[in-house]
C-alpha positions in Angstrom: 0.0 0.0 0.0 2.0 3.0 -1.2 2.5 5.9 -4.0 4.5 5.2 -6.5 8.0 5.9 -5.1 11.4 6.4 -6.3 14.4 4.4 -5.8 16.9 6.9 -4.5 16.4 10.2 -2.5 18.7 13.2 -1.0 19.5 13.7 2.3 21.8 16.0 4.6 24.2 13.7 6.5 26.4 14.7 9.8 29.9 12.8 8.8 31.9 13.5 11.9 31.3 15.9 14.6 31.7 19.6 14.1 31.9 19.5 10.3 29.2 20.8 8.0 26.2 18.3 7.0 27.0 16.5 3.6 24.3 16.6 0.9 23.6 13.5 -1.2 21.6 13.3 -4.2 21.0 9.5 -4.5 20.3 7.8 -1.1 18.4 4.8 -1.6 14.9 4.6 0.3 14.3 3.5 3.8 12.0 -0.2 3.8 9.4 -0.8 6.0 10.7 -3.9 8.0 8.0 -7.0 8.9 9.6 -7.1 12.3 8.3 -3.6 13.2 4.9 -3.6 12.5 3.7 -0.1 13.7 6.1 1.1 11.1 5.2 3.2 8.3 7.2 5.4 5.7 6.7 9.2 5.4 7.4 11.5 2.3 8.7 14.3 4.6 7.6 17.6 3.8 9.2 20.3 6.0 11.9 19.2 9.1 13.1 21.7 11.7 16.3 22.3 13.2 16.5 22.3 17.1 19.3 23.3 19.7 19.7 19.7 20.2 20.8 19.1 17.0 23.6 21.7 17.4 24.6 20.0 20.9 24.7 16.8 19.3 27.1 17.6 16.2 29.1 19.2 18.6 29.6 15.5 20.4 28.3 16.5 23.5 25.6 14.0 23.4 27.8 11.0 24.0 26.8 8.1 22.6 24.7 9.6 20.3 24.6 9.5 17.3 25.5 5.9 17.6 26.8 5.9 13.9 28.3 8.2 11.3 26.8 9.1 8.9 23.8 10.4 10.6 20.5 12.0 9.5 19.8 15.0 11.9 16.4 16.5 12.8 13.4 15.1 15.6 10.7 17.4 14.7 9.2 17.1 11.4 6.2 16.7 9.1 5.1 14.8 6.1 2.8 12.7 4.3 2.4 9.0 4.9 3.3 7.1 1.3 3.6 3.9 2.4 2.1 1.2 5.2 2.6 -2.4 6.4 1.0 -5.6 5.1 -1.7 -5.4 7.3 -2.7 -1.4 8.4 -5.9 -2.1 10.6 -4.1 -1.4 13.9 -2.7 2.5 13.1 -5.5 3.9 11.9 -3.3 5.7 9.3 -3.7 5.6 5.5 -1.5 6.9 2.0 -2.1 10.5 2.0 -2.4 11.4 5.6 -0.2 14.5 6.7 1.4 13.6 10.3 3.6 15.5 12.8 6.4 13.9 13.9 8.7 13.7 17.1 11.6 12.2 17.5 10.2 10.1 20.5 9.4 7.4 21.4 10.9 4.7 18.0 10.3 1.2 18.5 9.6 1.1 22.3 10.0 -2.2 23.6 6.4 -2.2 25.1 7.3 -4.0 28.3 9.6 -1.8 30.4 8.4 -0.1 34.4 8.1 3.2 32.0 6.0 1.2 28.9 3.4 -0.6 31.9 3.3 2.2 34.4 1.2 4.9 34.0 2.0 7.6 36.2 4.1 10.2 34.1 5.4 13.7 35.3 3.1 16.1 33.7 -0.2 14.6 35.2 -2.7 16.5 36.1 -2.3 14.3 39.3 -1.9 16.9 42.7 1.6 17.6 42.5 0.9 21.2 43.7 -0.4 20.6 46.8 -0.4 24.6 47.6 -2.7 25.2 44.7 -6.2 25.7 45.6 -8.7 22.9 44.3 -11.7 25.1 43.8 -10.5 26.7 41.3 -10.5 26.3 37.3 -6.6 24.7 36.5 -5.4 25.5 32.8 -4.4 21.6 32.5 -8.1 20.6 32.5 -9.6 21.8 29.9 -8.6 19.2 27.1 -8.8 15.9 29.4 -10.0 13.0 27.7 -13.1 11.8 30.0 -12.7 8.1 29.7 -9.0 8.0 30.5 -7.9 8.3 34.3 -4.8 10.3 33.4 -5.1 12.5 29.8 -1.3 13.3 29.5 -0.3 9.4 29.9 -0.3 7.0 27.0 -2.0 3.3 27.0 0.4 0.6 28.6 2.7 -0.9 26.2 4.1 2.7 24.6 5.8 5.4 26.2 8.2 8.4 25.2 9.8 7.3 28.5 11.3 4.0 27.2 14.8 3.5 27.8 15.4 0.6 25.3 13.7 3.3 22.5 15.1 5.3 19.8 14.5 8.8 18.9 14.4 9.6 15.1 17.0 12.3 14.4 19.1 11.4 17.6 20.0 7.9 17.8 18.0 6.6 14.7 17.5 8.7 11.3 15.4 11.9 11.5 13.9 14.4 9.2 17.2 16.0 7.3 15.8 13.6 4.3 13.0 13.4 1.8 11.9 10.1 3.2 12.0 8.4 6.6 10.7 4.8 8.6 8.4 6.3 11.8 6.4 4.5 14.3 2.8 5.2 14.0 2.1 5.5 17.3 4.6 8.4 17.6 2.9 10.8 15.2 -0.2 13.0 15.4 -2.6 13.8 12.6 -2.3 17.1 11.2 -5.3 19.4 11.6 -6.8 21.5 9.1 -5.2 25.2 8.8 -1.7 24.0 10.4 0.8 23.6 7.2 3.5 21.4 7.9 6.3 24.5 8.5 3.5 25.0 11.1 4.2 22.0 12.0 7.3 20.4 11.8 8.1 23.2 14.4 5.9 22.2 16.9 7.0 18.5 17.5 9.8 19.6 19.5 9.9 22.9 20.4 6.2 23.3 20.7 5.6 20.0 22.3 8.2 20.4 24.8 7.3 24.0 26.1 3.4 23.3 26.8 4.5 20.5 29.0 6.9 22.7 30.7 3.8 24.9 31.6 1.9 21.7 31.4 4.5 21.1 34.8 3.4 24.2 36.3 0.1 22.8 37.3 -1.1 26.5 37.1 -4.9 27.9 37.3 -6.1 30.5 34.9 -5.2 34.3 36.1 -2.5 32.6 38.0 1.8 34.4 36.5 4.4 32.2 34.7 7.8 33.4 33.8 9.5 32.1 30.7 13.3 32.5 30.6 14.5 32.7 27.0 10.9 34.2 25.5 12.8 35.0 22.9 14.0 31.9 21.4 12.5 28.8 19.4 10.6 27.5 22.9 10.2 30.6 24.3 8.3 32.5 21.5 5.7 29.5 21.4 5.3 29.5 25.2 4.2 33.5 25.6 1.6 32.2 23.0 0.5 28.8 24.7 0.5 30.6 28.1 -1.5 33.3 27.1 -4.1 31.4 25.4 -4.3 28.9 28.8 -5.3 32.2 30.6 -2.4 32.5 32.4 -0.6 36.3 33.0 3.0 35.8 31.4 6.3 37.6 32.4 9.0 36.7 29.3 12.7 37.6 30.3 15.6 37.4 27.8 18.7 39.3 27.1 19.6 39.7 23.5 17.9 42.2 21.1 16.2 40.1 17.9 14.5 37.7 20.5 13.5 40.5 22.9 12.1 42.2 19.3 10.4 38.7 18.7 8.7 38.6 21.9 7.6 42.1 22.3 6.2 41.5 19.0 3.9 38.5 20.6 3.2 40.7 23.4 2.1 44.0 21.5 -0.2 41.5 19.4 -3.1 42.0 22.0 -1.8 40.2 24.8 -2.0 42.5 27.6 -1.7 40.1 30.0 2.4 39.9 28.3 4.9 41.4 29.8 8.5 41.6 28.3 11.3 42.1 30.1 14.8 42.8 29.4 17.5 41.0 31.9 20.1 43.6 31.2 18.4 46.1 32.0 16.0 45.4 35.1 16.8 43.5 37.9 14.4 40.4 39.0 13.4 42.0 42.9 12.4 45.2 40.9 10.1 43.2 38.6 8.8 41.1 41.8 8.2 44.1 43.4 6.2 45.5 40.6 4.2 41.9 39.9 2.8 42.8 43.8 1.9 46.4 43.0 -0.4 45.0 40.3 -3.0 43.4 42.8 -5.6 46.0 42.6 -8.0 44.2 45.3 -5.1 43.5 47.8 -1.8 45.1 47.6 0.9 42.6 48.2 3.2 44.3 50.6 5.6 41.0 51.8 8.5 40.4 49.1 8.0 36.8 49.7 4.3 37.0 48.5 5.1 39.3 45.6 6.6 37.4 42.5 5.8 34.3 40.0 3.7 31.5 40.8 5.9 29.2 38.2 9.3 29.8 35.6 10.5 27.8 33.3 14.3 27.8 32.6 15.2 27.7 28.9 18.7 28.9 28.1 21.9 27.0 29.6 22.6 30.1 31.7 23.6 29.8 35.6 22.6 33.7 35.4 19.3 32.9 33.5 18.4 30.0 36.1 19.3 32.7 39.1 17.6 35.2 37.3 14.1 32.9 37.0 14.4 31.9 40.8 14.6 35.2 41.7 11.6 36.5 40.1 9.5 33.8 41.9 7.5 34.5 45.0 7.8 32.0 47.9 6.2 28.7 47.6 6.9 29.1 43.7 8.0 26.0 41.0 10.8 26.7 39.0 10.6 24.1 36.0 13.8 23.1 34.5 14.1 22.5 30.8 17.8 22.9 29.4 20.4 20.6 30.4 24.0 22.4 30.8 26.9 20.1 30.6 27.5 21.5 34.3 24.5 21.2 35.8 22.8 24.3 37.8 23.6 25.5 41.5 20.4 25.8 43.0 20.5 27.3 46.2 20.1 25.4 49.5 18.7 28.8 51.0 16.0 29.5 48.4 15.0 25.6 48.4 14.6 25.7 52.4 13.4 29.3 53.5 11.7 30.1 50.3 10.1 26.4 50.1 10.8 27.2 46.2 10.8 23.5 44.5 12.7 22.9 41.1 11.0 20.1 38.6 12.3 18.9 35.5 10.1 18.9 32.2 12.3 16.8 29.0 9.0 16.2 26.7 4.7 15.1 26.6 3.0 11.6 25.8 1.6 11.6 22.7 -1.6 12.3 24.2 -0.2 15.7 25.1 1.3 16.2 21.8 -2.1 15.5 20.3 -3.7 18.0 22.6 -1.4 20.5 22.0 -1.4 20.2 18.2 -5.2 20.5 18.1 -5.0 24.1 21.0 -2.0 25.1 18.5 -4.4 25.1 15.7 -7.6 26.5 17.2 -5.7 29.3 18.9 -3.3 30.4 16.1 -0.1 29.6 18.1 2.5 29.8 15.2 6.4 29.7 15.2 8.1 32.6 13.7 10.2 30.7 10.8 12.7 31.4 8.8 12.6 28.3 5.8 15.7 26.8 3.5 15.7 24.1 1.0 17.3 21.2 2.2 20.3 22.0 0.2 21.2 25.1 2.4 21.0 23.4 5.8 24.6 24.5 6.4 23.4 28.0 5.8 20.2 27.5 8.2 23.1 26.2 11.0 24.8 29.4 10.0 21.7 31.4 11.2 21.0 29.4 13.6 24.6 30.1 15.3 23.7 34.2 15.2 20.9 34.0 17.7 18.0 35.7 15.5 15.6 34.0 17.8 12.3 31.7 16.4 12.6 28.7 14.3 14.8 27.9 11.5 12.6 25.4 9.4 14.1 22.4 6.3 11.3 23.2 3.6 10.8 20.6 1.5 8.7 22.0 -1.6 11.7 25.1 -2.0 13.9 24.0 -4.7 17.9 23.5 -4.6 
């Protein structure tokens, strides 16, 4: 069951670490395998480039890839061209256009992570200073008959340790065709094109379950540090559109640009903020002169409820704690090679608690795909042919902020 395809294809292959991707003209096709029967083979049409793909043809994401060459790229789009022998148990069919992230390939379906289902960005009480009477921005696209919406059915989870992850440790998107799992992708709505797209199955997955994390309710503030970049540019949207009042820090002038852009676009409730130039107890102390009804007067009761750490920064993560008010979750997203210091004194006389957030079930990519597309969340994008990647890496090294995007239909 598939178009009629070609023999050979072209691709963008990472030889050796911190050289420039090679382009080849005539790769011959990925097969669908019989031993893998979820599989199904995608016609990509448009494949983004993340800041893990940078980290990882630096080497610094040791042991990946496992092989040279390697085909870069975890967040893509296409259309499906080709199924299994027998389709029945995907749902999928030739011709469907599907999102794809580069988690969870081939899961072994038997694993504590694949049988549990528990998973961190349930909607489970891990706030327990929130009030319960009050309306929580992670409710309002739960699936009724499912006792957790943001976990997947037993036998499949992004968590699996024994998975791969297209783009990573398996081929990704940097290629005009590519083996996925079809119980990693998501359908692609109606109005989302797949530059819309392709975008999203990272970067937009991984910041709305960041403030997924944050276990906020409506009206309640969330800081995102790094507004400006590919994460942060979707999350001032996201947040906004969950109902939640949104403080955005960076410190470089495009992505500050980019972000006050979002902000001035009718989202009063935005407020941009430049790191070099105002300090984090100022804008604490201004967050508590905003409560009309009841003027906070304590500095430990003025601040955010929640922040989410973007950049690699020790100063950005410092920065973000600050700005919180006592009692406040700071959610962790980038990884530095050196870890963060997180201070024993803010942990213990603040009670401020720090939470990781790596990536959503594909429950929670679904949801988020279908609030992207009914709230007009879109990526600022820059687009190549897949001939210029090296130029788009270029870019991508000058800090311009958004998303730089592979465009497949752009000709060499």
């Amino acid at each position: 069951m598939e178009f009629g395809l070609p023999s050979t294809m072209k691709a963008q292959y990472l030889e050796s670490f911190n050289t420039p991707y090679v382009f080849r003209r005539d790769v011959p096709l990925p097969i669908l395998s019989s031993d893998h029967p979820h599989d199904v083979l995608v016609k990509v049409d448009a494949a983004s480039y993340c800041h893990t793909d940078a980290v990882l043809s630096s080497g610094a994401m040791s042991p990946n890839p496992p092989v040279f060459p390697h085909v870069g790229s975890h967040e893509f789009a296409g259309t499906v061209v080709s199924l299994p022998e027998d389709p029945s148990h995907h749902g999928l069919k030739v011709g469907d256009r599907v999102g794809v992230p580069g988690r969870s390939f081939h899961p072994c379906g038997s694993c504590f992570e694949c049988s549990s289902s528990p998973k961190p960005n349930s909607t489970s009480d891990q706030n327990p200073k929130k009030p319960s009477n009050e309306h929580n921005s992670n409710t309002d696209e739960q699936h009724p008959n499912h006792p957790d919406p943001y976990t997947d059915p037993p036998g499949y989870s992004v968590y699996c340790p024994y998975s791969s992850n297209l783009g990573i440790s398996a081929p990704g998107g940097f290629q005009e065709y590519v083996v996925v799992d079809s119980r990693q992708v998501t359908p692609i709505p109606d109005g989302l094109s797949s530059v819309d797209t392709a975008v999203l199955m990272c970067a937009g997955l991984t910041i709305y379950a960041a403030l997924k994390r944050c276990d906020l309710r409506q009206g309640q503030r969330v800081g995102i540090i790094g507004c400006g970049g590919g994460l942060g540019h979707l999350g001032l949207q996201f947040a906004y559109h969950m109902g939640l009042k949104v403080v955005g820090v960076d410190n470089a002038e495009k992505p500050l640009q980019l972000a006050q852009t979002i902000a001035d676009s009718g989202r009063a409730e935005t407020q941009i903020v430049d790191a070099r130039a105002q300090q984090a107890a100022d804008i604490r102390k201004h967050l508590g002169g905003e409560e009309d009804d009841d003027l906070k007067r304590e500095m430990g009761d003025m601040g955010l409820d929640a922040v989410i750490i973007l950049p690699e920064s020790q100063r950005a993560f410092d920065y973000g704690v600050s700005l919180l008010r006592n009692h406040g979750l700071c959610v962790v997203v980038s990884f530095p090679e050196a870890g963060f210091h997180v201070s024993a004194r803010d942990v213990v006389f603040r009670d401020i608690s720090v939470v990781g957030s790596l990536v959503g079930s594909n429950r929670t990519l679904r949801e988020m795909v279908g609030f992207a597309a009914r709230h007009g969340v879109r990526a600022s994008v820059k687009t190549f042919p897949l001939s210029k990647l090296n130029e788009l890496v270029g870019v991508y090294h000058r800090g311009e902020g958004g998303k730089l995007v592979i465009d497949m239909t752009l000709p060499d």
